[in-house]
C-alpha atoms as one frame of an Amber mdcrd trajectory, in Angstrom:
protein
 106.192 123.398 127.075 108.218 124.516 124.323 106.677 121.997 121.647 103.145
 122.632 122.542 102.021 124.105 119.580 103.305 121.323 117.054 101.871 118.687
 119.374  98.733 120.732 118.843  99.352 120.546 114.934 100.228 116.776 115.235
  97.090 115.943 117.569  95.131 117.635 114.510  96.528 115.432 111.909  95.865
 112.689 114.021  92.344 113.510 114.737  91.777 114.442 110.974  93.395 110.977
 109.804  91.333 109.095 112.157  88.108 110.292 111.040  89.288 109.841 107.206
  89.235 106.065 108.214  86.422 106.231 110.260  84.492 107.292 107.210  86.248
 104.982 104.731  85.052 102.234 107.123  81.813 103.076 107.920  81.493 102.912
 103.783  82.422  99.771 103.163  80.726  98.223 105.956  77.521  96.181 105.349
  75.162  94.894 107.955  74.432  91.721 107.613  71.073  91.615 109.913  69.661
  87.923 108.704  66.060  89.757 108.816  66.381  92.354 106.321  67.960  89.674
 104.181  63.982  87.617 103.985  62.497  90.881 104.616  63.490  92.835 101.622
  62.544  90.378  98.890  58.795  89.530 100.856  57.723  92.024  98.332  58.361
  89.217  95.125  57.761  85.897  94.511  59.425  82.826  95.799  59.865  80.092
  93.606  59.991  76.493  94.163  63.686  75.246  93.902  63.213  71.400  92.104
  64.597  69.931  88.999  63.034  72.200  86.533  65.081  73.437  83.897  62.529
  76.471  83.702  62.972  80.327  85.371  66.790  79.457  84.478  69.206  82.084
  82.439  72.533  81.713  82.211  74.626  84.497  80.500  78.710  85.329  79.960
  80.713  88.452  80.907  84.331  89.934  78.958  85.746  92.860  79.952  88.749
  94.680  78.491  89.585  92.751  75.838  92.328  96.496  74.209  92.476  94.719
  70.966  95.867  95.794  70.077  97.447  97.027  66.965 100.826  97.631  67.475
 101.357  94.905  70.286 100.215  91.201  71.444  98.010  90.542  68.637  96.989
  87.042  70.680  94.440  89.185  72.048  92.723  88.689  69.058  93.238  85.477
  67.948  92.086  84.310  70.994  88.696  86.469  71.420  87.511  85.048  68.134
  88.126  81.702  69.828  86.425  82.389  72.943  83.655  83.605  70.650  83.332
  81.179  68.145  84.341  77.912  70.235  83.687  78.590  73.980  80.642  80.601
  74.068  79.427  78.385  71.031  79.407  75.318  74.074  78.590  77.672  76.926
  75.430  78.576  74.551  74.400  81.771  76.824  71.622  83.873  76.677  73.473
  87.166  76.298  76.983  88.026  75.771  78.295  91.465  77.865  81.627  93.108
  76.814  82.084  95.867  79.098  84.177  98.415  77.516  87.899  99.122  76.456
  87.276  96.783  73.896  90.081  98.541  71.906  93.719  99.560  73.695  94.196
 103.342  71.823  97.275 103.401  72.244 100.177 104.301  69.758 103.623 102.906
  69.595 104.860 104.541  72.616 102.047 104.014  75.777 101.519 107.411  76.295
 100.395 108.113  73.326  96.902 107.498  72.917  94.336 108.265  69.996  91.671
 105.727  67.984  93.080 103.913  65.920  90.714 102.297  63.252  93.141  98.887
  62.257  92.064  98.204  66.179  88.277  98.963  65.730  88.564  96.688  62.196
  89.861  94.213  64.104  87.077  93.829  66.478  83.848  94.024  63.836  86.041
  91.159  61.942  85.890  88.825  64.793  82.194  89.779  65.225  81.479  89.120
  61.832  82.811  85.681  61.413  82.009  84.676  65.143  79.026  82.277  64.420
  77.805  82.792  67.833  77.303  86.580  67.582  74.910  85.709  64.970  72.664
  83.852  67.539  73.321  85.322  70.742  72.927  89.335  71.433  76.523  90.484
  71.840  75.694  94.016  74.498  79.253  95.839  74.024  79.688  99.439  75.754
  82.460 101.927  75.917  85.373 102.082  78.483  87.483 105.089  78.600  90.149
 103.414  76.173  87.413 103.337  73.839  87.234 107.217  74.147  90.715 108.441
  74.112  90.705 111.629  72.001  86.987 111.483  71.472  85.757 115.314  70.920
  82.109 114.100  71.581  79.957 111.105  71.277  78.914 111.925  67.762  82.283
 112.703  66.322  83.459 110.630  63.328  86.535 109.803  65.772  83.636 108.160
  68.143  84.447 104.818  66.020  82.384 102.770  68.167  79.228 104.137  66.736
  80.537 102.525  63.837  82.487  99.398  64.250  80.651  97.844  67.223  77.934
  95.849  67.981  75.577  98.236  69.432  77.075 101.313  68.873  75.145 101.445
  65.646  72.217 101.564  67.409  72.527 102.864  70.929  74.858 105.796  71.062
  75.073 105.882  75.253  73.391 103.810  77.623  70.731 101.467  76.797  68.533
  98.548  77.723  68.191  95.426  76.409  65.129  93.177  77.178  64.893  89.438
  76.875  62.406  86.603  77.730  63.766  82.821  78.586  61.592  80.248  79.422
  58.738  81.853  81.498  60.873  84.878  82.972  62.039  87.900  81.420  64.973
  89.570  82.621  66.850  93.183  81.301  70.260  94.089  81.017  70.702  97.868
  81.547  73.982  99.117  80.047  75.349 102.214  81.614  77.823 104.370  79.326
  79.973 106.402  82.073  82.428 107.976  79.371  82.999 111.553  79.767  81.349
 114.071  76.823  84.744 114.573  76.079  86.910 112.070  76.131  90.526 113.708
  76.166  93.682 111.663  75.350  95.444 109.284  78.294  96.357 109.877  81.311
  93.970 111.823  82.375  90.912 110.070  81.284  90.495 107.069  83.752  87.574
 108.321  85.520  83.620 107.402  84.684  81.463 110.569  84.645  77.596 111.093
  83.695  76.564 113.721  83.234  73.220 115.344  84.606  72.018 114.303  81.043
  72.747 110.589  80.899  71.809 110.661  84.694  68.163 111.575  83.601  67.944
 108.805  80.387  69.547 106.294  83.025  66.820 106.981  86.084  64.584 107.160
  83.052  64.993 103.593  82.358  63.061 102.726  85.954  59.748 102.953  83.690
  60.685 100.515  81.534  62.047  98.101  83.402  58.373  97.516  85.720  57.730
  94.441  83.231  60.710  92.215  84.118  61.539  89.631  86.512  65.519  90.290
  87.066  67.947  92.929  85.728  71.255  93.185  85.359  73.091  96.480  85.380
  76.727  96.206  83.932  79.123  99.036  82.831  82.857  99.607  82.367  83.614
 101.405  85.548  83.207 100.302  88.800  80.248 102.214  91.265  83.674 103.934
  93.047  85.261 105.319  90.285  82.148 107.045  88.884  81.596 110.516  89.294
  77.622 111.650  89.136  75.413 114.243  90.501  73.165 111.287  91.977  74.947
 108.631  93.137  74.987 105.620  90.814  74.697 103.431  93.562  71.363 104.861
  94.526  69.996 104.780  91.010  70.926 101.090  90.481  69.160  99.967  93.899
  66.129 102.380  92.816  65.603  99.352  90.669  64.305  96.811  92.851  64.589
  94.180  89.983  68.414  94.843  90.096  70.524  92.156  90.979  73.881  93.128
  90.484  76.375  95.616  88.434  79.186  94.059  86.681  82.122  95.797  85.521
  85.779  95.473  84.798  88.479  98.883  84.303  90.600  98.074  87.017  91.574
  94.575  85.460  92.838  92.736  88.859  94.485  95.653  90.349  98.280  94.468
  89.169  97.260  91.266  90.115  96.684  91.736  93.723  93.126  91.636  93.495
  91.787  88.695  90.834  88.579  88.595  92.584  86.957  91.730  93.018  83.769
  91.331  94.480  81.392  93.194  97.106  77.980  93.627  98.223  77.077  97.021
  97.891  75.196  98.543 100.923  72.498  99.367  98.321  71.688  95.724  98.107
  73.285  94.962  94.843  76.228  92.781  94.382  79.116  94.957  92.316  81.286
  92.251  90.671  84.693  93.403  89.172  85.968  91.034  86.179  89.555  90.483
  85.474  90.721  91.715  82.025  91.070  89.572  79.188  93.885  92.146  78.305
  96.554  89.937  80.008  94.795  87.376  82.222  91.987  85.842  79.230  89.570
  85.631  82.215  85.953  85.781  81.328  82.679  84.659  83.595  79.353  82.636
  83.694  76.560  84.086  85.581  73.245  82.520  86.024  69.676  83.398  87.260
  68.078  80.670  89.181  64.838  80.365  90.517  65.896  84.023  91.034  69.241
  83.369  93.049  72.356  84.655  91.430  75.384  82.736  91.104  78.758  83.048
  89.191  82.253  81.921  88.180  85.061  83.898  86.767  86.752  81.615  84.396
  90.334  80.974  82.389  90.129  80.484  79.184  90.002  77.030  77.855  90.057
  75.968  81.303  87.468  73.241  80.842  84.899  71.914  82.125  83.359  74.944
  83.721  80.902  74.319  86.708  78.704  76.649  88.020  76.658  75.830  91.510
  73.667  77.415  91.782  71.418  75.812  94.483  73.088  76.093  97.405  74.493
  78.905  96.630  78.062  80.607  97.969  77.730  81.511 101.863  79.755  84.954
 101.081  76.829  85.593  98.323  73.938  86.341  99.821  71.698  89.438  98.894
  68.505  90.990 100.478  67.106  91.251  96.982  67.319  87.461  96.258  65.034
  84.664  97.633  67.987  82.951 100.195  65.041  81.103 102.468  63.612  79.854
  98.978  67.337  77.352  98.963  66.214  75.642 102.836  62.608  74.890 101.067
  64.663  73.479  98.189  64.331  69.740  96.718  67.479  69.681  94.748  70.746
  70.365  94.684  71.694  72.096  91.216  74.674  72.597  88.710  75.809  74.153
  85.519  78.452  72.218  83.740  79.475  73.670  80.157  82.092  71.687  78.309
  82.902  71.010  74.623  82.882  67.325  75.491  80.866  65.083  76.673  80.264
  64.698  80.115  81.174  61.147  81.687  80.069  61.859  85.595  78.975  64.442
  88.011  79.310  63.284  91.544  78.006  65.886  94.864  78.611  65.402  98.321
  77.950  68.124 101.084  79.982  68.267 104.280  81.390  64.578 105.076  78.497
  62.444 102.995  79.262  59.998 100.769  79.629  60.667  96.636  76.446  60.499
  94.700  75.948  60.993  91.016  73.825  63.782  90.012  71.295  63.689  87.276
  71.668  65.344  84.042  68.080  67.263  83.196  68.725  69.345  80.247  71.524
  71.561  78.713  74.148  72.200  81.060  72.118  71.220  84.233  72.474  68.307
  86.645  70.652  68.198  90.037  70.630  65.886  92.932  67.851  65.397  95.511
  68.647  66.319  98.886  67.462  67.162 102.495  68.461  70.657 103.328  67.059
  71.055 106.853  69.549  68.237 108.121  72.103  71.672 106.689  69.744  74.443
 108.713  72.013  75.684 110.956  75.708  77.590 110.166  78.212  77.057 107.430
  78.836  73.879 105.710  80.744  72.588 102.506  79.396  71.065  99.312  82.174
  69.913  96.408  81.525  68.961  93.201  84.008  66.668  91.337  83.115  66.665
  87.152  84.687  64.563  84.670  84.287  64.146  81.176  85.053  61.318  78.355
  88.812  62.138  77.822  89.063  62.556  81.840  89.524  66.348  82.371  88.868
  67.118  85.265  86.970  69.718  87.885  86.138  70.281  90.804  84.683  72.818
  92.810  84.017  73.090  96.402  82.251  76.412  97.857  80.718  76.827 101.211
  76.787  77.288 101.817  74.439  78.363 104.404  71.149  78.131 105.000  70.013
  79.763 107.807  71.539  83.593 106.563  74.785  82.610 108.199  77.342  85.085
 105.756  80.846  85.092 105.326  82.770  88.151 104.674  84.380  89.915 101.663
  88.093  90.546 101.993  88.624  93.841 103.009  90.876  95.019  99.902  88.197
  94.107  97.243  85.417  95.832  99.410  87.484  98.701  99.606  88.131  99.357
  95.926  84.337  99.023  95.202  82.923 100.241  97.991  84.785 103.827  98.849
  84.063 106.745  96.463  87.914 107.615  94.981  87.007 111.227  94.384  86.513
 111.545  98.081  89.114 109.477  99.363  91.683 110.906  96.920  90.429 114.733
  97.852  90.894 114.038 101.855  94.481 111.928 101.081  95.790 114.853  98.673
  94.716 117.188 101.686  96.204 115.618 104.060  99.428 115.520 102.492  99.271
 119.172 101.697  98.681 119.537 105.409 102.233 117.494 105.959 103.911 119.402
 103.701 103.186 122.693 104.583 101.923 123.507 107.658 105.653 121.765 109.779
 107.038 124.037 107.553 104.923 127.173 108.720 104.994 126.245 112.564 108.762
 125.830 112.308 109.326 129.172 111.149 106.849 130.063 113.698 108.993 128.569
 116.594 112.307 129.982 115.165 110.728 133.686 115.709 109.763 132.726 119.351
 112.701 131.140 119.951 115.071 134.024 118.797 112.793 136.773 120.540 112.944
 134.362 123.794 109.546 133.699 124.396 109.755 130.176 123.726 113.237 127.903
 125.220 113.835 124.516 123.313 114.109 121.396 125.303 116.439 119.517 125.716
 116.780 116.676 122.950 119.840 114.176 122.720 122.051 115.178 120.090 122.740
 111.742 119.328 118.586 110.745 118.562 117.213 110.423 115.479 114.316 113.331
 115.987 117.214 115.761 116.794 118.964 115.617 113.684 116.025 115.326 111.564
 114.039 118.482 113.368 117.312 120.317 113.333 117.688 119.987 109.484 114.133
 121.161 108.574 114.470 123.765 111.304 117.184 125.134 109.082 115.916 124.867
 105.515 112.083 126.138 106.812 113.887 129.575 107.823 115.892 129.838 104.637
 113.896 131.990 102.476 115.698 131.165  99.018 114.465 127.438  99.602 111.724
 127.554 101.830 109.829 129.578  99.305 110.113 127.514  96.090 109.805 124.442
  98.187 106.701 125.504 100.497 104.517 126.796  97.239 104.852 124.409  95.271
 101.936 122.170  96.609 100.320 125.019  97.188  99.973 125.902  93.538  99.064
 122.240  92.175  96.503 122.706  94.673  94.672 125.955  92.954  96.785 126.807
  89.886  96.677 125.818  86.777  99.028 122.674  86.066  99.080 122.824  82.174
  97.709 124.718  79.107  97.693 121.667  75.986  96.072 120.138  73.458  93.919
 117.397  75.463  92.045 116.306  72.504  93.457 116.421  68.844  92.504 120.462
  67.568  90.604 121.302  71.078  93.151 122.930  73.673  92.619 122.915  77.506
  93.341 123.797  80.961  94.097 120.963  83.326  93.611 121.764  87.285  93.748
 119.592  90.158  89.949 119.990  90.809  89.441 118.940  87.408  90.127 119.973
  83.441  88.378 122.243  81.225  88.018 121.520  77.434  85.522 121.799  74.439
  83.492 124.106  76.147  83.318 121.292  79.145  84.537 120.541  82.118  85.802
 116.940  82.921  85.943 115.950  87.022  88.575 112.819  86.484  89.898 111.635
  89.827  93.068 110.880  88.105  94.804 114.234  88.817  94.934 113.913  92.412
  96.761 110.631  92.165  99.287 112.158  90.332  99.172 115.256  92.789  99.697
 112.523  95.139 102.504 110.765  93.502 104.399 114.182  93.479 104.168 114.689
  96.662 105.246 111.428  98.165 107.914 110.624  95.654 109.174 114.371  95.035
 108.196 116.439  97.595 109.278 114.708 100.699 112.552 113.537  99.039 113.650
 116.863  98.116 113.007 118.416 101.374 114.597 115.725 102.834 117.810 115.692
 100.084 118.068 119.617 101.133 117.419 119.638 104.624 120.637 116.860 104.895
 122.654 119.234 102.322 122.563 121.898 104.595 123.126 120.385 107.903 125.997
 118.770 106.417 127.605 121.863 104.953 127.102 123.244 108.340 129.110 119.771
 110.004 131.521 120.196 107.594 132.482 123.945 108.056 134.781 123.408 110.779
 136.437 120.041 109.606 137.114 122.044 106.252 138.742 124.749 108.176 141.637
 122.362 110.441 142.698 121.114 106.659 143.993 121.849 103.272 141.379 121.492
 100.533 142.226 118.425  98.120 140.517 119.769  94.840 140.116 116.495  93.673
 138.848 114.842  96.720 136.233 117.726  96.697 135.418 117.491  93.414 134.615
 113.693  94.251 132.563 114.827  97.119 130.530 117.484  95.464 129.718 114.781
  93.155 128.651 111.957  95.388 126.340 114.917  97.446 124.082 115.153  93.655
 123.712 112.114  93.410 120.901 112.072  95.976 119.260 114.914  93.625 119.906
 113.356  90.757 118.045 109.911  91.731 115.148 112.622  92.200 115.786 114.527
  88.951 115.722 111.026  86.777 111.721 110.481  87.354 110.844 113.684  86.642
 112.385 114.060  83.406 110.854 110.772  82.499 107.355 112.065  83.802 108.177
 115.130  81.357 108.931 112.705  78.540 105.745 111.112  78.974 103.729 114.442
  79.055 105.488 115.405  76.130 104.412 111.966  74.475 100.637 112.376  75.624
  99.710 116.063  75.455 103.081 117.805  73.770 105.589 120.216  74.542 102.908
 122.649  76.106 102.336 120.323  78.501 105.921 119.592  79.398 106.693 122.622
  80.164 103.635 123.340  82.196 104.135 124.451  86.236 103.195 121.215  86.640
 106.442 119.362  85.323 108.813 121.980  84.781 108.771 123.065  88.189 110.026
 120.128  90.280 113.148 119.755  87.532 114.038 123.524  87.917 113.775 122.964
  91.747 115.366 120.170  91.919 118.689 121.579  90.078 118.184 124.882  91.986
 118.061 122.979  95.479 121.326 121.375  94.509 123.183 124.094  93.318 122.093
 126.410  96.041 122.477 124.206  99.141 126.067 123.946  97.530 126.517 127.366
  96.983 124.719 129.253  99.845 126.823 131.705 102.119 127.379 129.440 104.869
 126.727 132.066 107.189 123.028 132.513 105.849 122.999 128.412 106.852 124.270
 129.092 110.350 121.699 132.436 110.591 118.879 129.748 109.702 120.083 127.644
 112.318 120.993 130.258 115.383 117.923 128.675 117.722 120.007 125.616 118.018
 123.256 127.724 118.842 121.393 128.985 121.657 120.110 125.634 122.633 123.636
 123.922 122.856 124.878 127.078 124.427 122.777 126.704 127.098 122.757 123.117
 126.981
């Protein structure tokens, strides 16, 4: 009876945390019902799948290439070769580089500005890259590409002048091409922030209700084409927009995916980054070129969509495109047009000459496939002996100095999908803003309100309206609940302690100079600057971080100091006090504290480095390192009988006990 109220309080959380990942998975969740997947697409044509080399595009994706100056300068070397060698055999229709094409950063990492040797750097490799004088090169900004960026037409904007399109297109554009007898658009969507202040917090896409209207604007224009292609730096999750950006890509019912990169492979655990949006659309993530040189061949077949994400200079690269993957399969595309099929089809790019391409599906025999034209090979085959679930088709390439690939991918026919992994569709799918706001809550929740219900029990407990039960001195909930009973109804530390989230949560963090000459206020809910306010999710991550990694660890580092000044009161009374030996003891108890303390003054450091000394010494930083020394020296230091007052419920719990 006595604990009714926090099991009330624990119930809640429970409640409240189950419906947080009730939501989260009723967003990524896609319903696969095999009817809307031919009903949605009765509304275009369906083409006949043979060994035409027509209503074919093939095209190649970078993505955050942070052309360094001050480190790894391979980054460049190598983009000119992937330029002027590998896209020079891949011969695409369209080359995308979806943003951070430049790092911004200084010497130190957290530093971050535009630095003009980088931009140089990457209208040098343009210039002498014989391909980009061919092929359309579509290049857009990522939000390394608009650290310490006032506005888009500043003269520190130095994409408008050293890239590709920048000269031209200042935000997001379209670009319209015809191949063969189809014509397809690539819609580029700038997600930048108006003002883009230095790193860290920048890492969030935001359009504005501006570049919202030119984007939706682009519908009009885009009622002449057979296929687009939306592609961006930021993912659909990590974009913040008055109308969803999801909605306004599938509003385009020639859409057929949105390609991205930002989040590189998510350090590492997460190299393919792929989903099918709810929308319709497929939202493909790229691995950086950064670290991993990864770059991909897409292709539009007979209106099916089909990919690879590729190593550099790993040769040959094979692409299948009739049948396609089982785990790709999109309302908007014709899937029953591959059962109807006549031949089985395949993009092989290589610098040398292809010696053989041999097919076989599910346990058949080898046979060699034809070459047509370009890069494509096809072999005739029956695909209603294949009508029914999932089966296997491998390709085995080989070419005259005996590289070799092969690929193997599972099909289906009859709408039979396979599922993304859950990690990948959880990253693209979720929206962070809303998953960080409900996580950041709920740990505000943890660390507060146990606090306020403790101090709430102590009262009833001490007038006698409440009796605590009996818990075994010896368990592990005794001696924890008895420790933060104690420092919740210490006033000297519960304070401090117990506002502390409260204030990240509605004060100000920081008054400093976000963007070179333009000073700001950051808050959690977002940062005001330039006359503008910014909404980047990044702020609650590091609310977040503070929470789990300082927070909790210095309640917990206190709560232990006390208790154990409290054990040791009587032990220090039967004996003489060794100075030494409690000198060597007062020592060992900071170190706990000072394994806290160490982070923070490198988080200050790095605030220093990014925004200056303003920064630093905002409530933000400064507050955990005075709190931290203050916890210390006044769990050391406290009247012990102020400890013992704290803790007087449990006196009358073992006293009755």
């Amino acid at each position: 009876m006595g604990f009714t109220k926090l099991g009330w309080s624990i119930l809640f959380l429970l409640v409240a945390f189950s419906i947080f990942v009730a939501h989260v998975l009723g967003l990524i969740s896609v319903n696969h019902n095999k009817e809307s997947v031919n009903d949605s697409y009765s509304t275009t044509r369906t083409l006949k799948i043979g060994d035409s080399s027509d209503h074919l595009m093939w095209f190649v994706q970078v993505s955050d290439l942070h052309l360094s100056y001050f480190r790894d300068k391979a980054r460049a070397t190598a983009l000119f070769e992937l330029c002027d060698f590998t896209f020079k055999h891949i011969n695409p229709s369209v080359i995308l580089a979806t943003g951070d094409l430049t790092d911004g950063r200084k010497w130190d990492p957290a530093g971050s500005m535009q630095i003009q040797e980088e931009w140089t750097m990457y209208k040098d490799i343009l210039d002498k890259c014989s391909t980009v004088k061919k092929i359309p090169w579509l290049d857009i900004r990522g939000n390394h590409d608009n650290f310490d960026v006032p506005d888009v037409y500043s003269p520190k904007n130095l994409f408008l002048k050293y890239s590709m399109q920048g000269r031209n297109q200042s935000r997001s554009y379209i670009r319209k091409l015809r191949v063969g007898s189809e014509s397809y658009a690539f819609v580029a969507v700038d997600a930048t922030p108006d003002v883009g202040i230095k790193s860290t917090f920048n890492f969030a896409g935001i359009l504005s209700d501006n570049e919202v209207e030119r984007v939706v604007g682009f519908h009009r224009e885009l009622n002449n084409v057979n296929y687009s292609v939306w592609f961006g730096h930021y993912p659909t999750s990590c974009i913040v927009s008055p109308l969803d950006i999801r909605n306004i890509i599938a509003a385009d019912q020639k859409s057929v995916a949105y390609l991205c990169g930002h989040l590189h492979t998510f350090f590492g655990w997460v190299p393919n980054m792929y989903t099918l949006q709810k929308n319709g659309f497929y939202e493909l993530e790229l691995g950086d070129w950064k670290v991993n040189r990864m770059y991909r061949v897409a292709a539009i077949d007979h209106g099916l969509f089909s990919f690879t994400d590729v190593k550099h200079n790993d040769w040959p690269v094979v692409l299948l495109t009739n049948p396609k993957n089982a785990i790709f399969q999109s309302s908007r595309e014709p899937i029953e047009a591959m059962l109807s099929s006549t031949h089985i089809r395949v993009l092989v790019f290589s610098p040398n000459k292809i010696n053989s391409v041999k097919i076989k599906v599910d346990s058949a025999s080898w046979n060699n496939a034809s070459h047509i034209s370009g890069p494509l090979y096809v072999l005739p085959w029956e695909p209603l002996n294949y009508s029914s679930g999932i089966h296997n088709i491998e390709v085995v390439v080989i070419d005259i100095y005996g590289q070799e690939k092969v690929v193997s991918q599972p099909f289906s026919l009859d709408g039979t999908k396979l599922e993304f992994k859950l990690l990948p569709k959880f990253l693209l799918m979720v929206k962070f803003n809303t998953v960080l706001q409900v996580m950041f809550s709920l740990a505000v929740a943890c660390s507060v309100l146990p606090f306020c219900l403790l101090r709430y029990l102590n009262k009833q407990v001490l007038d006698g309206k409440l009796r605590l039960e009996c818990l075994g001195k010896d368990s592990f909930i005794y001696r924890l609940l008895k420790r933060l009973w104690i420092l919740s109804n210490m006033n000297s530390l519960f304070y401090p302690i117990f506002l502390y989230p409260i204030y990240i949560s509605i004060g100000p963090w920081a008054f400093a100079e976000l963007v070179e000459g333009h000073y700001g206020w950051i808050f959690l809910w977002g940062i005001i600057v330039n006359g503008a306010f910014i909404a980047d999710t990044f702020t609650y991550v590091y609310a977040l971080v503070q929470l789990f990694f300082f927070e909790g660890p210095i309640i917990l580092c206190t709560a232990y100091s006390l208790d154990k000044r409290l054990h040791e009161y009587s032990v220090n009374n039967k004996r003489n006090k060794n100075k030494l030996l409690e000198t060597v003891r007062s020592f060992i108890s900071g170190l706990p504290y000072l394994l806290i303390l160490l982070p923070q003054l490198l988080l200050v450091y790095s605030t220093y480095l990014a925004y200056g000394l303003l920064a630093a010494v905002g409530p933000f930083r400064s507050w955990p390192v005075v709190l931290i020394v203050w916890c210390w020296h006044h769990a050391r230091t406290v009247p012990l009988q102020k400890v013992r007052t704290a803790g007087r419920a449990w006196e009358k719990k073992s006293a009755h006990n």
